[in-house]
N, C-alpha and C positions, 0 to 999 in steps of 0.2 A: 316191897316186902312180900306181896303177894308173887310176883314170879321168882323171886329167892324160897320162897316157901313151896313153891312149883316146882322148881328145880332137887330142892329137899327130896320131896314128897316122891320126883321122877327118879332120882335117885336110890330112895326105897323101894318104888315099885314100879318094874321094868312099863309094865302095861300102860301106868299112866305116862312113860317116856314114848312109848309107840305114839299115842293118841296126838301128843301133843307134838311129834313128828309130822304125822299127815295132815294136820292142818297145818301147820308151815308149806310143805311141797303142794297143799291146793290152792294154798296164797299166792304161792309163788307162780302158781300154772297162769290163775289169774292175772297176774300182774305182766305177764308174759305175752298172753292175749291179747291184753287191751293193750299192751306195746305192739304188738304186730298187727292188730287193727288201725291204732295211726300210722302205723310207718304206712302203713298200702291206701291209708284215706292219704298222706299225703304225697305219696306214689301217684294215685291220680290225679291229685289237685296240680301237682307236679305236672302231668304228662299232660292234663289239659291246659295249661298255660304254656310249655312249649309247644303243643301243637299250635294254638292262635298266634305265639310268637312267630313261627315258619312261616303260616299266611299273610302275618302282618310284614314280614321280610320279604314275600313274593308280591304284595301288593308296594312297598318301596321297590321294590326293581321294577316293574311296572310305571310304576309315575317316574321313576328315572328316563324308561326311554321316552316316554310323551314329553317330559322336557326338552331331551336330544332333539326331539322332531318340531319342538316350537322355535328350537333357538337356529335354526334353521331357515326358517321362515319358508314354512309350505305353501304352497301353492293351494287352488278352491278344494280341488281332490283330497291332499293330505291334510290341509285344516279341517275336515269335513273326517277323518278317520281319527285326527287329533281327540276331536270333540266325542267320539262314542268310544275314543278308548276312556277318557273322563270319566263319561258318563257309568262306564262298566266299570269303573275302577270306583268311584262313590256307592256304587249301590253293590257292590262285595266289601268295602267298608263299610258299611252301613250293619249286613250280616254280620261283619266279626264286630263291632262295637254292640250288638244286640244280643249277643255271647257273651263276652264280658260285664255289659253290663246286667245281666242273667246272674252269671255267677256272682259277682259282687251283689246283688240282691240276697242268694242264700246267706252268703258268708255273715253279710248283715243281721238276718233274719235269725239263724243259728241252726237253720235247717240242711239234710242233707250234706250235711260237711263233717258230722260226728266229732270227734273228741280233739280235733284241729283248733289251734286258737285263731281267734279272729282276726287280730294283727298280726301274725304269721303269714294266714290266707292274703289279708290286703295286701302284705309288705311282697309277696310277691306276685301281686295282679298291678300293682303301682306303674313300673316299667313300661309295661305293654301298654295301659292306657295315657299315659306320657306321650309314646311313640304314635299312639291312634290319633291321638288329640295334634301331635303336630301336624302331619300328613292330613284331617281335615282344615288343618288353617292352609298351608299347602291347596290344597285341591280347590279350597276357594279363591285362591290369588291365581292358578292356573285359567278356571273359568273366567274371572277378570281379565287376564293376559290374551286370552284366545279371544274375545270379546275387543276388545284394542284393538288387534288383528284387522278383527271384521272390518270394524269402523274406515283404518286406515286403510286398508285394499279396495273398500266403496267408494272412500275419496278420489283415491289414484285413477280407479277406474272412472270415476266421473269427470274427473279432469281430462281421461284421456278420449273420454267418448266428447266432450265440447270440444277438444282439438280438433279430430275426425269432421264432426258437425260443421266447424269453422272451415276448415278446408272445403267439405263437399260444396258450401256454399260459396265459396270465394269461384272455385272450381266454375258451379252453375250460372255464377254471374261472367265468368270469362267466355261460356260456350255460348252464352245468350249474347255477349259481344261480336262474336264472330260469327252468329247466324244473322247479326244486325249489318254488318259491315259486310257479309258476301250479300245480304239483297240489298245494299247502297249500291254496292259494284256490280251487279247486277242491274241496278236501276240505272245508274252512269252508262254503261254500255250500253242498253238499250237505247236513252236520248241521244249518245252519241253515232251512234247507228241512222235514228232519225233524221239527226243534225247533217250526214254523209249522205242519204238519201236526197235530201232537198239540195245540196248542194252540187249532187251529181245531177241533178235537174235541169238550174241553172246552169251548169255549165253546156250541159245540151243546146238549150235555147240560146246560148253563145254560139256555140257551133253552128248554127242553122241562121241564126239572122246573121254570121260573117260567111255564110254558105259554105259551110263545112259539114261533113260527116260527122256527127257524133261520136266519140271512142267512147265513153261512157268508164273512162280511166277512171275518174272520181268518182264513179259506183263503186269501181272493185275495192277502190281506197278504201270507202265506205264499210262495203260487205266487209271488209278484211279489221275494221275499225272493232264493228259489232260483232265481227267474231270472233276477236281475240280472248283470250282466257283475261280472269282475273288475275289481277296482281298476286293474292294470293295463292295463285294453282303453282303449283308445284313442275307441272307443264310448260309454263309459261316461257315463252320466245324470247330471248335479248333485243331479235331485230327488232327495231323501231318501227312502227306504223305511220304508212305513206302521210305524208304532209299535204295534203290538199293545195297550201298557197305553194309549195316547191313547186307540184305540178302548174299548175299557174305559169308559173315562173319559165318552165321549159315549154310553157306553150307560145315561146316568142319566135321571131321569126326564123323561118327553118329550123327550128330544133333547138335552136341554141339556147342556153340558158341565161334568162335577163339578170343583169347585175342590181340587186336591190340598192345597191348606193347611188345608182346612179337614176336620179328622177325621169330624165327622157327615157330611158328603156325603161322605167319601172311601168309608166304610162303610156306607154306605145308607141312613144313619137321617135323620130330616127335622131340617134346619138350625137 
């Protein structure tokens, strides 16, 4: 009744039709303001949630390639550049989660976010902290997986350093064998040297109590015994080393050489 009688009354008189003109178009300037106050509060709120969105999409490409390079299975080098790209890739997640969760603080709060509703603002910070939140549960099964790693490459390598170990020592016991066995042979060749000396002796004293000149044949036999190489020298002769009892054997009469089968010639008597 009252704005019908308003209207009346503007109707009668122009002036009061002015007045009640320009408070309509200062309503409306108003109401026009505080529209374009939120549309730009939420312009930004806008533009700050896409920007974390982009780093939260450059930190997924990111742990993408650190996965490429685990599934791989790097070596000490690249598991060791694995591990600090993790590490730089948690602690810039860390940064934009302490962003986010900034912002969702005001929204909560009701500060700094002006005439924006509150579940508008959450409804779209939601997303983003979804995406953050997976990517941390991610980055800790990453550390777990890189950790496996370790474990398994210490084993491998502990196994393969007792292999190693096992050999050197099989190894050392085979060299210690054959420093054993060349001064056996070594020792054999000596007594048998001995043994050729004293035999080349008695054959002398044979020579001389049958009044003969000594050839001292069964020395050279000897020398040549005690000189020979070891069996295992690499030098080593085919020829066979003189037989002491052959010589023996040719020292029968004139030269000839005694028939062992046959007893009389073996002991000197005539055939």
């Amino acid at each position: 009744m009252h704005a019908r009688a308003n209207r009346n009354l503007a109707s009668k008189n122009p002036a009061v039709a002015w007045s009640a003109t320009q408070e309509m178009s200062a309503a409306v300037r108003v109401l026009q303001s505080q529209l374009q106050a939120l549309q730009a509060e939420k312009g930004q709120v806008a533009a700050a949630v896409t920007a974390m969105s982009q780093q939260q999409s450059s930190l997924e490409a990111m742990q993408e390639e650190l996965l490429a390079g685990m599934a791989r299975r790097p070596d000490e080098a690249r598991m060791s550049v694995v591990e600090h790209g993790i590490a730089s890739l948690h602690a810039k997640q860390n940064e934009l989660s302490a962003t986010l969760q900034g912002m969702m603080s005001l929204n909560a709060a009701g500060e700094h976010v002006g005439s924006m509703d509150k579940v508008a603002v959450a409804a779209m910070l939601q997303p983003l902290q979804q995406r953050m939140s997976r990517q941390e549960t991610d980055l800790k099964e990453m550390r777990s997986k890189v950790e496996q790693l370790r474990v398994s490459d210490t084993e491998v390598l502990k196994g393969e350093m007792a292999t190693v170990a096992d050999a050197m020592t099989t190894l050392c016991v085979k060299i210690e064998e054959m420093d054993n066995l060349k001064a056996v042979n070594d020792r054999l060749s000596s007594e048998l040297g001995t043994v050729a000396k004293a035999l080349a002796n008695l054959a002398d004293r044979v020579d001389r109590l049958e009044g003969k000149t000594p050839t001292n044949s069964i020395a050279s036999a000897g020398a040549e015994v005690a000189s020979a190489p070891t069996p295992r020298d690499p030098r080593r002769s085919d020829r066979k080393a003189p037989s002491p009892r052959r010589w023996l054997q040719a020292r029968g009469k004139g030269g000839a050489v005694v028939d062992d089968r046959n007893p009389a010639q073996r002991f000197g008597f005539p055939a």
